[in-house]
N, C-alpha and C positions, 0 to 999 in steps of 0.2 A: 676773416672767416668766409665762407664756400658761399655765397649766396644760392642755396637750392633750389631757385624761383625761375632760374636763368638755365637751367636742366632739371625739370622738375622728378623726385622719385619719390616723393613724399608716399605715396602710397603704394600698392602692389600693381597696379597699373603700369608705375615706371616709364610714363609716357615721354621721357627725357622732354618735353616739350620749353622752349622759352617763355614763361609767361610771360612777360614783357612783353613782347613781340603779338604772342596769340594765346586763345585759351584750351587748356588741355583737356580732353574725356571727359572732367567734370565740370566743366566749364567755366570754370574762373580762370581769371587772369591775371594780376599781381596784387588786386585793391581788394577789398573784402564788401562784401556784397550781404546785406540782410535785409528780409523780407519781414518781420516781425518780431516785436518785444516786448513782452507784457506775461500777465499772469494767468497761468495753466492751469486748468484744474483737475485733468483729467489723463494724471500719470499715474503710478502707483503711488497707493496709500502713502507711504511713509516720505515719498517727493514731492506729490501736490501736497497734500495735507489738509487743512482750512482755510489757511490762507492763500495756496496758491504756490506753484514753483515761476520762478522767473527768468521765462523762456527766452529765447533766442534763436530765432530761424534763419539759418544760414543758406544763402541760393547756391544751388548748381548739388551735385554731388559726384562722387567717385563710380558709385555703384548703381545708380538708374535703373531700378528695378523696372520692369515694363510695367506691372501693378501696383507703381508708385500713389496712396493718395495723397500725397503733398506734392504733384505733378507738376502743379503752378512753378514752382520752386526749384524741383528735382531736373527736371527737364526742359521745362520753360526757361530758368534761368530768371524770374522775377525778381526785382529786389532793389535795394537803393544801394549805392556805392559810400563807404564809410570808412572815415581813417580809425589806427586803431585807439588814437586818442577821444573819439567820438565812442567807441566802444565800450571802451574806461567807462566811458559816463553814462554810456546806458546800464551798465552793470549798476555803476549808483542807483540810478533813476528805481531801478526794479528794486532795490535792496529800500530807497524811502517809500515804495509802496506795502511794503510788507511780504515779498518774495520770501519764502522760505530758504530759497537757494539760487544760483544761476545754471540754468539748462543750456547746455552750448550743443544744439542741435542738429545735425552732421556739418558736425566743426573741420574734418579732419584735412580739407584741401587747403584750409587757413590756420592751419596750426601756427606758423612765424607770426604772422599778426595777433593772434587769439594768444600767445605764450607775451609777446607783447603787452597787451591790453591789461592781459590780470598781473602782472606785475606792477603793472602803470596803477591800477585800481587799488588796488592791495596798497599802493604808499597814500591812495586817496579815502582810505579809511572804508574800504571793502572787508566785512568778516563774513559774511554767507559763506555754506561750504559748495564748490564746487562740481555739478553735476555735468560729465560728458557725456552724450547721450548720441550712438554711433551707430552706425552698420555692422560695424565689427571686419569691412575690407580694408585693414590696418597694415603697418607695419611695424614691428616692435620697435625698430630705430626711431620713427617715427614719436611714437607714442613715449620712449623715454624722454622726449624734452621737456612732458608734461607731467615726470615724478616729481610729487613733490607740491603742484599746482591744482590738482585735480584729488578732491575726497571721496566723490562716487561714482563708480562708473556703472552706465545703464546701454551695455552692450546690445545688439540682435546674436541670435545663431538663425539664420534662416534656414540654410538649407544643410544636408550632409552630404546630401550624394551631388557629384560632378555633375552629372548630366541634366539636375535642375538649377544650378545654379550657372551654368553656361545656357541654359533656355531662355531662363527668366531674368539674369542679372549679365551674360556677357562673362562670367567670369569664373572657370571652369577650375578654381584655386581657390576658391571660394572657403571652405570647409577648415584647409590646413592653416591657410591664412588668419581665420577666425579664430581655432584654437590657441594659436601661436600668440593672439594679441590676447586674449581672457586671460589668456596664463598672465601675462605681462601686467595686465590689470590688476589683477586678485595680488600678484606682487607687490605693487606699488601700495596700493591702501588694504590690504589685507581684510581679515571678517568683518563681517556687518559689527556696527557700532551703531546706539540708538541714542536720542535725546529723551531721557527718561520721564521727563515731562511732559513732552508733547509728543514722543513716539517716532519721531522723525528722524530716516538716520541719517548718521553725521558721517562717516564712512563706509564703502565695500563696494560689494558688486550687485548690481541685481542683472540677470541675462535672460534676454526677453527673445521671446519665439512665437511668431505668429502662424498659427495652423493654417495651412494650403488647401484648398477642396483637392480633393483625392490623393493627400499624399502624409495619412495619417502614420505610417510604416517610417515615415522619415522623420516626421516629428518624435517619434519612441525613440529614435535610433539618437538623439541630439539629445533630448531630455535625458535616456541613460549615461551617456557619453559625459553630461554633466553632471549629474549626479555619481557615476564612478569616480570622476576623477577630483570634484571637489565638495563631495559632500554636502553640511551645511556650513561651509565657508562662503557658503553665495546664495542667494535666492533664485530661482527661478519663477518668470513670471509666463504663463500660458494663455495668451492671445488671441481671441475670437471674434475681432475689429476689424478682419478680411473683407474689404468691399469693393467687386468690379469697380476698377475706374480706369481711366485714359481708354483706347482701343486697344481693344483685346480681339477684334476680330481673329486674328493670327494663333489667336491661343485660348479656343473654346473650351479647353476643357478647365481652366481656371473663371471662366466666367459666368459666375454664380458669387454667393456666400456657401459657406461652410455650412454643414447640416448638424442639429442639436444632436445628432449620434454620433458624426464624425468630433466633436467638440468631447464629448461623455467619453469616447474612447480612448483620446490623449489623457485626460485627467485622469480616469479610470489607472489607466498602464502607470502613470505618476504617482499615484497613491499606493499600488500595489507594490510599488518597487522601494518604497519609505520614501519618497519626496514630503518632508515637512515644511521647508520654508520655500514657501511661496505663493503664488497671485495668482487667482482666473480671472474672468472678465464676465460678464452679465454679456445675454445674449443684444440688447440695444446699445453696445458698445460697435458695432459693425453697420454704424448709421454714417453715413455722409455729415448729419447736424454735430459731429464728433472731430470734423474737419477743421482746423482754426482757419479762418480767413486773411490770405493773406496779404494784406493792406498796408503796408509800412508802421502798421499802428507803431508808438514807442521809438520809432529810424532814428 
């Protein structure tokens, strides 16, 4: 079989790069790289829960938002190097402290190893369900190695329109690419499923969108776009966590937080168009102390 490490296309990037040799856009190179493993508290309801989802911070990423707050990580490239037999076992480790799930937190430039791992785990007496939790810069090919392994996915739509997601993200394909992988998703594990018990769900999608200062027009046009095309086959969660970070001198006009009008107007438009299933956020959600630290806690 192709080893696709040695011309990497894993993603829409398609940076043909050799990992072996050097590291590609996202900045990994053939070994898998994590910065943090431990328990979250602070996802959507039915993910973190009481106890906690069990996260997994994976370094470098595809997509390098410039208003990355996990910068450490995204663009720093932070993180300790780990085989994926080490990985296995951090997935245990988090399943004996009482994770409710395993968060593989933009997993997507390690998927070979990360498809690895939870197979490896799974014969090691792994039952948590599975939470990917992505940028949504995917590629369907991609992501079908992961039918079948993955119960919930916890996609972004960031942007719609090209011209901010080539601003902000480098990646002017942005939008088609997104929908192309949800679709793909909402496939693979189909509608929300809950644990009747504890409320936690056990499969589907939830598709998160974090409101941009001054670009309220685009978050309507993404929440419709979601809601036409899948109803309540998925949740939508609406995100007001926006917090200046890394330099932004270059792009003043993101450099703020979001205003409690601009936040009421998204939700407002959501509500009015029958959005039922899904999440806002409390305005002390777009705090810095909402940052996990990234310390190898868990490596």
């Amino acid at each position: 079989m192709e080893d696709i490490l040695k011309n990497c296309t894993l993603c829409p990037r398609e940076c043909g790069i050799n990992r072996y040799e050097k590291p590609g856009f996202c900045l990994a190179d053939d070994k898998i790289r994590v910065a943090r493993a431990d328990l979250h508290f602070w996802e959507e309801p039915p993910i973190s829960g009481k106890k906690g989802s069990g996260t997994v911070f994976f370094s470098g990423c595809n997509l390098r938002c410039v208003f990355c707050q996990n910068y450490d990580i995204s663009r720093e490239n932070f993180g300790k190097v780990i085989s994926p037999e080490r990985l296995a076992e951090i997935f245990l480790e988090l399943q004996e402290k009482g994770a409710n799930n395993i968060n593989l937190v933009t997993p997507t430039h390690f998927i070979e190893g990360i498809v690895n791992a939870l197979n490896l785990s799974r014969k090691m007496g792994l039952k948590l369900p599975i939470v990917y939790n992505t940028s949504s810069y995917e590629k369907v090919e991609s992501l079908k190695k992961l039918d079948g392994l993955v119960d919930i996915y916890l996609p972004d739509f960031k942007y719609m329109s090209s011209a901010l997601s080539r601003r902000y993200s480098n990646a002017e394909n942005y939008s088609e690419m997104a929908k192309a992988a949800i679709a793909e998703m909402v496939r693979q594990v189909g509608p929300p499923q809950f644990d009747e018990k504890t409320d936690l769900m056990t499969k589907g999608v939830i598709v998160r969108h974090l409101v941009l200062p001054g670009q309220t027009e685009d978050s309507k046009k993404i929440i419709k776009y979601l809601y036409d095309t899948y109803r309540d086959d998925i949740f939508i969660s609406i995100m007001r966590q926006y917090t200046p970070f890394g330099n932004l001198e270059n792009y003043p006009e993101i450099n703020r937080k979001i205003t409690d009008e601009e936040y009421d107007e998204v939700v407002d438009f959501a509500v009015d168009i029958g959005v039922e299933n899904g999440f806002l956020q409390d305005e002390e959600a777009a705090s810095e102390s909402f940052i996990p630290k990234f310390n190898l806690k868990g490596v």
